[in-house]
C-alpha positions in Angstrom: 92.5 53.6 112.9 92.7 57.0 114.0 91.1 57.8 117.7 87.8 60.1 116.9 87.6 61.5 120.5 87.8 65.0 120.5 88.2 67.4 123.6 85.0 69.0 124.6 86.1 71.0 127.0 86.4 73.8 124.4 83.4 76.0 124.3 81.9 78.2 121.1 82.8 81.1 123.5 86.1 80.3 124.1 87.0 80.4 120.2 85.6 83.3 120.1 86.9 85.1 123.5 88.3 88.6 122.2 86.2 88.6 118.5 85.0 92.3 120.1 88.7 93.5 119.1 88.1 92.5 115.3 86.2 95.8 114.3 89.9 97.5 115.5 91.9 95.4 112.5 90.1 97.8 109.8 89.7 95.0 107.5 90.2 96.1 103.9 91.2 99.8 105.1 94.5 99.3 103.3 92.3 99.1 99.6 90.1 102.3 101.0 93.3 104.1 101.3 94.6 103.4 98.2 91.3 104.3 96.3 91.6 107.5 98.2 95.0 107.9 97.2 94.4 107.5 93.9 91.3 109.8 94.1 93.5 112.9 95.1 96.1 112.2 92.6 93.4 112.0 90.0 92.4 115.5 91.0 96.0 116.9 90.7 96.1 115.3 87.1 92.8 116.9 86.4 94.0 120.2 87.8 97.4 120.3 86.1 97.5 118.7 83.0 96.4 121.1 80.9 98.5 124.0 82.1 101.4 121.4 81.7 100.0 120.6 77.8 99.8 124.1 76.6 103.0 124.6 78.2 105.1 122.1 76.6 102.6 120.8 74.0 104.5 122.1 70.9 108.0 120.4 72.0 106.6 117.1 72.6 105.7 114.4 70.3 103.6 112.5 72.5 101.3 114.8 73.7 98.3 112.9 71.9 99.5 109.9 73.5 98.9 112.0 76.8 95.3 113.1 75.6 94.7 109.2 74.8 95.6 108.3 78.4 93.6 110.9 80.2 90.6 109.9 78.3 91.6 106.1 79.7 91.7 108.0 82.9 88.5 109.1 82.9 86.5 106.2 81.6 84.0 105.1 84.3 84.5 101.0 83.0 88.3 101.3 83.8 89.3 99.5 87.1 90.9 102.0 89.4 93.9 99.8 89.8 94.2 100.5 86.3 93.5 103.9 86.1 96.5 104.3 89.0 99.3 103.6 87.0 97.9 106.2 84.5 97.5 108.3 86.8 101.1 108.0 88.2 102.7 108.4 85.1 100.5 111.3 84.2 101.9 112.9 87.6 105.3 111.7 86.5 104.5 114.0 83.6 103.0 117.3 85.2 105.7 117.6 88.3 108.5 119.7 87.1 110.9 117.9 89.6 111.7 114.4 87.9 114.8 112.6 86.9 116.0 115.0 83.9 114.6 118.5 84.3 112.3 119.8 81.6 113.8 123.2 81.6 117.0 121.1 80.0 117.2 121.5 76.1 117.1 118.5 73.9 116.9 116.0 76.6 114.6 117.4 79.1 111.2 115.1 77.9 112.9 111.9 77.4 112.5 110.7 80.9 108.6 111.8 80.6 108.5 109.9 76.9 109.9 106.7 78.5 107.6 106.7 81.4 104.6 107.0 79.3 106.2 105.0 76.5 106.4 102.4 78.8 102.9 102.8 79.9 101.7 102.7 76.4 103.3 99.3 76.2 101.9 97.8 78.9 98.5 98.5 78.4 99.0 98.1 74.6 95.9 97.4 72.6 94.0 98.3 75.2 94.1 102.3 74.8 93.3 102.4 71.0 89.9 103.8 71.1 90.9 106.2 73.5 93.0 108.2 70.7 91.3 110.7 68.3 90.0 108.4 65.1 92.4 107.3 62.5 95.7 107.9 64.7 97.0 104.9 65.8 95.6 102.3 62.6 
């Protein structure tokens, strides 16, 4: 049988010497940054997408695909961890500096197509009613 005597010696106070340093660990500051993160990169999708559309609009193909995600984007029931990979590949999109240029001919969009292609297949079903009515049926 297994001795029940326990050391007494040890005082509420002594587990809990140094709890006054706990308010220093910034518990869940890691997920406030992120959110804040994601905040500001919202705003540079906001601020630069369009510019980015009507600018290269007419050579892409998947432009209401891009519409389809911003909507996602900005749909309040969306979980922001969601809404961050959107938003990623939406920045992937609007910054000019990526893995293949835009400016190249022919083969400048196809790193931005498989990024959001990609995208599209992950979240798959999920983003129908966010294109314009009878697109994707």
């Amino acid at each position: 049988m297994r001795n029940e005597n326990f050391d007494e010696s040890v005082t509420e106070d002594d587990i809990f010497e140094g709890s006054e340093d706990l308010g220093a660990l910034n518990f869940g500051q890691k997920r406030g940054n992120r959110i804040e993160e994601y905040e500001e990169k919202e705003k540079f999708v906001d601020e630069n997408l369009w510019s980015k559309l009507e600018h290269s609009g007419k050579r892409i193909s998947f432009a209401k695909d891009i519409l389809a995600l911003y909507r996602y984007m900005k749909d309040p029931l969306v979980r922001w961890y969601r809404k961050a990979i959107v938003v990623a590949a939406l920045v992937y999109f609007i910054i000019p500096i990526d893995t293949i240029p835009d400016i190249t001919p022919l083969f400048g969009y196809l790193d931005d197509l498989g990024v959001i292609t990609a995208l599209l297949k992950y979240l798959g079903s999920e983003l129908l009613e966010y294109y314009p009515s009878g697109y994707r049926t």
